[in-house]
N, C-alpha and C positions, 0 to 999 in steps of 0.2 A: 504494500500500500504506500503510498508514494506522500510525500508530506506537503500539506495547502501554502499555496502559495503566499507569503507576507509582502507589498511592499511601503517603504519607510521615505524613498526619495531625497534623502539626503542625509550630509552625516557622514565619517568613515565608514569603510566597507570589510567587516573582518575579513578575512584571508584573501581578499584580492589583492592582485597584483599592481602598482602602481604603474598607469602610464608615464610612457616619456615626454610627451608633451602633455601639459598641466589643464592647455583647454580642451585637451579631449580626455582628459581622467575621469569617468565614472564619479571617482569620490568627488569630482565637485560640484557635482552636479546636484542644483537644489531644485526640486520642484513643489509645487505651492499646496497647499491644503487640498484645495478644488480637484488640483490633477490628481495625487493622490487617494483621493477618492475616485476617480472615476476611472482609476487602474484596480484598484479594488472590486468595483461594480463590474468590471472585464473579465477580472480574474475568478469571481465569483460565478459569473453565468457562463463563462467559460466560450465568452463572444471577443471577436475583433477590436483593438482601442481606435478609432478613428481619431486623427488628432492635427488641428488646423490652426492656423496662426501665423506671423508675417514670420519670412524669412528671417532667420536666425537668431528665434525666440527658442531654441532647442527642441521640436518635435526631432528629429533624428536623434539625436542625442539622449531622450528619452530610453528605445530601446536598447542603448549599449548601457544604462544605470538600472534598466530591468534584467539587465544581462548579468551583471555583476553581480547585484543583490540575490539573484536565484541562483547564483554558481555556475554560471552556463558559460566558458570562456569565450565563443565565437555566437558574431549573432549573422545570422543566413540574411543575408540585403537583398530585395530585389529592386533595381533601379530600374523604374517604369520610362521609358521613353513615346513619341507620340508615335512609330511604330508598333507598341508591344502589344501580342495576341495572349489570352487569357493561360492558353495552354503553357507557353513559357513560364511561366511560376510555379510550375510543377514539372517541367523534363523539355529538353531538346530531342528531336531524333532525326541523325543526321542520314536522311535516305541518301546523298551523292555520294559519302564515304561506302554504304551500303552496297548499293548500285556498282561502284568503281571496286569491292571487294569481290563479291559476287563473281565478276567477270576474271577475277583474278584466280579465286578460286576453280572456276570449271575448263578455265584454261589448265590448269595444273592438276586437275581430277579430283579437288578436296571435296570435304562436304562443306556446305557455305557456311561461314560464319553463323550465330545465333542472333537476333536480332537484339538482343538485350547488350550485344557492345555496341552499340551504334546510340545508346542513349545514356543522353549527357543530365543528371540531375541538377533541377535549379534549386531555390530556396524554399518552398513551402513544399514539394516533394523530396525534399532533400529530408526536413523537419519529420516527414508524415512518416517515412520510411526510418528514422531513426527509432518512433516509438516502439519498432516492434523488433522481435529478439533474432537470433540466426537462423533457429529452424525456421520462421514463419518466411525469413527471405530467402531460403532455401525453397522452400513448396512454392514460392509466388517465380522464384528465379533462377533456381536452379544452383544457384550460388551464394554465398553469405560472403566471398574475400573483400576485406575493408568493411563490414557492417561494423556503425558505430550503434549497438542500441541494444536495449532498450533505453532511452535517455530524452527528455526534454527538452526542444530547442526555443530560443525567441526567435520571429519571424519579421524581418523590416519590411514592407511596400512601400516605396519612399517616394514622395510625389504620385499618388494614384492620378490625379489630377491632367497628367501631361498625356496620359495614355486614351485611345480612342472610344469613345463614349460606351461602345459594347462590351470595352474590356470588363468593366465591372461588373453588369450584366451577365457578362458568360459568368461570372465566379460567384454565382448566389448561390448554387448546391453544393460546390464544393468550400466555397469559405466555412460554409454553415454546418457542412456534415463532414469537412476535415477527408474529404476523401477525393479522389480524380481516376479518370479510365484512362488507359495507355493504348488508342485501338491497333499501333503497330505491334506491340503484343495479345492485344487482346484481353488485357487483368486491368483489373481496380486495386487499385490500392487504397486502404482507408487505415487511420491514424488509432489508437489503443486508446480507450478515453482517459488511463491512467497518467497518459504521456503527453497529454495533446497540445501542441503548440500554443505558445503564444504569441498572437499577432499582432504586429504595430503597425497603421497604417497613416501614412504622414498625407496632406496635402496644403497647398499653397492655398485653393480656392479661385484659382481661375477658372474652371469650371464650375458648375452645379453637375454633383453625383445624384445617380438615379435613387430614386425614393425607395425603391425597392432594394439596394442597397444599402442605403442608411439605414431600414428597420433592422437590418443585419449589423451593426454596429453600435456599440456601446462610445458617444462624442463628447469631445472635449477641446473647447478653443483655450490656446496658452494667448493670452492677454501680454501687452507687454508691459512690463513693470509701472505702478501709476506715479511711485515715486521716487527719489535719491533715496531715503533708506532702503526700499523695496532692493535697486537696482546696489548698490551698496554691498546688500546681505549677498548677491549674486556674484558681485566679483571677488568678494570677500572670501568664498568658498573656492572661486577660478584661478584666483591669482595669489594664491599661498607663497607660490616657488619663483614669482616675480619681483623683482628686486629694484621696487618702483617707491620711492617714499608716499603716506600716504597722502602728504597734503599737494603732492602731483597729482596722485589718484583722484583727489577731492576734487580739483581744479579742472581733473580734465573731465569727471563726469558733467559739472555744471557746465562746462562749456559744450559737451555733448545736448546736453537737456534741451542750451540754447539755441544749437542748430536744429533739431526735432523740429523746434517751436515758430523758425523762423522761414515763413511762408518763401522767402526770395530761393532755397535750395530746393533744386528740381524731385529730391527724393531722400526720407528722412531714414538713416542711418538705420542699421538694425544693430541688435544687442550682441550677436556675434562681430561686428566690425567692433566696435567700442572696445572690446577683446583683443582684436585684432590692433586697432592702434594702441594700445595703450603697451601691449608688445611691444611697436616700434617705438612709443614715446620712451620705454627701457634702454631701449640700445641708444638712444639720441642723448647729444647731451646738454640733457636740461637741467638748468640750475632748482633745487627745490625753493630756495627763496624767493625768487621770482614769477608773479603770476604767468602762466603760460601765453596768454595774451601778449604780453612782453618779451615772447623770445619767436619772434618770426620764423629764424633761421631753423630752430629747434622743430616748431610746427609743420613747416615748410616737407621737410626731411620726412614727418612721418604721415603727411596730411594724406598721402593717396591709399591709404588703408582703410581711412573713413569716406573721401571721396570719391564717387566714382564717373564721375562725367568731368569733362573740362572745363566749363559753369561751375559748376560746384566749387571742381578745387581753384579755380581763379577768384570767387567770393569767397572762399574762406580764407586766402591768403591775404584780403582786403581788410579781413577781421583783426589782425596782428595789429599791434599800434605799437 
């Protein structure tokens, strides 16, 4: 019997492993009351987290501190692009390798290859096929070499969003019943409900997802921080191992706030750049006694981490005085 899942979202992470880069470490990743709950209510009914918010408010990020916290070392990503067909999130099968063996084989009198090397597992097939043990992937495949399982994986869909309107659609019986048909083999495969994935699923919201899919989703939008303490308590967890004084730190969130605020930038910063330069404001050399405001050259050096059009960082460089 397998033990219910806890998540806490933030906080050290007993026996995980410390990343190398600080903004992608699990342990510092704080998430808010709200969200924690609504990983709760996922993990509970044992549904998909749908999970929306402006770029680089941490939904990705998300399921690598679900990952840690349940002990799960690797989290299976599937990167949705605007070509991707639903089948891809459970298995490739590559018929031209197939085709081009075949022919190699009845030249040479063999018997043809099996079809089952010609298929490449993705991330939520990859996830399904972990829950269950060797034997049961011996009877489905003939073979168990390299089966990791029985074991529970996290599942990333990252931007559903960008992918073609049907992609969702096709994935309503299997997101829901954790299971998928292979017809170049002919088998199903479905998930142990001991084991069964957990799913993350990120979007920008550029599109509207089918209604029929949301009822299949447990949703949650990450807000972005309403204030300097809020936003504070979040670097405060990210930037442990940065070697930034804080009253830089102080100086450059206010002046962060200030560009948010200020309707003349074509597009208002997200909270992973803010990350991002305050990085390069480390390596710059800025003086901590002096308001940032006051050190153009210093600004200048790290301003393209927060800006990213040529307007932009030409009025922010106008800001320096």
């Amino acid at each position: 019997m397998t033990t219910p899942l806890r998540f806490v979202g933030q906080g050290p992470i007993p026996g995980a492993r410390v990343h190398p880069d600080p903004l992608k470490d699990p342990a510092g990743y704080r998430a808010g009351d709200d969200l924690v709950r609504a990983v709760e209510v996922a993990l509970a009914l044992g549904m998909p987290l749908l999970v929306t918010g402006d770029p680089g408010t941490g939904k990705t990020q998300l399921a690598y501190r679900m990952a840690a916290e349940f002990g799960i070392d690797e989290v299976l990503r599937f990167d949705t692009k605007s070509s991707s067909q639903a089948p891809e999130l459970f298995y490739q099968f590559d018929a031209i390798r197939r085709f081009a063996q075949a022919q190699l084989d009845a030249t040479a009198g063999r018997e043809p290859m099996p079809a089952r090397q010609f298929v490449r597992w993705q991330a939520l097939g990859t996830a399904i096929l972990r829950t269950r043990d060797a034997a049961w992937m011996r009877s489905k495949l003939g073979s168990a070499e390299g089966h990791v399982g029985p074991t529970r994986s996290v599942v990333l869909i990252d931007e559903i969003d960008k992918a073609p309107r049907d992609f969702p659609n096709d994935l309503l019986n299997q997101i829901e019943n954790r299971e998928f048909y292979v017809p170049e083999l002919d088998q199903t495969f479905d998930a142990d409900p001991a084991f069964a994935p957990v799913v993350v699923i990120t979007s920008n919201s550029e599109k509207q997802l089918p209604e029929a899919f949301l009822r299949r989703c447990v949703y949650h939008h990450i807000e972005f921080p309403k204030d300097h303490g809020e936003l504070q308590q979040i670097l405060g967890a990210r930037l442990q191992r940065l070697t930034l004084p804080t009253k830089v730190q102080q100086d450059a969130v206010n002046l962060f706030f200030a560009v948010r605020e200020d309707k003349r930038f074509s597009r208002a910063p997200s909270t992973s750049e803010l990350l991002d330069w305050l990085r390069a404001l480390a390596i710059a050399k800025i003086d901590p006694d002096r308001p940032l405001r006051q050190q153009p050259a210093a600004l200048s050096a790290a301003a393209s981490a927060l800006f990213k059009t040529r307007e932009d960082l030409e009025h922010a460089r106008s800001l320096a005085t």
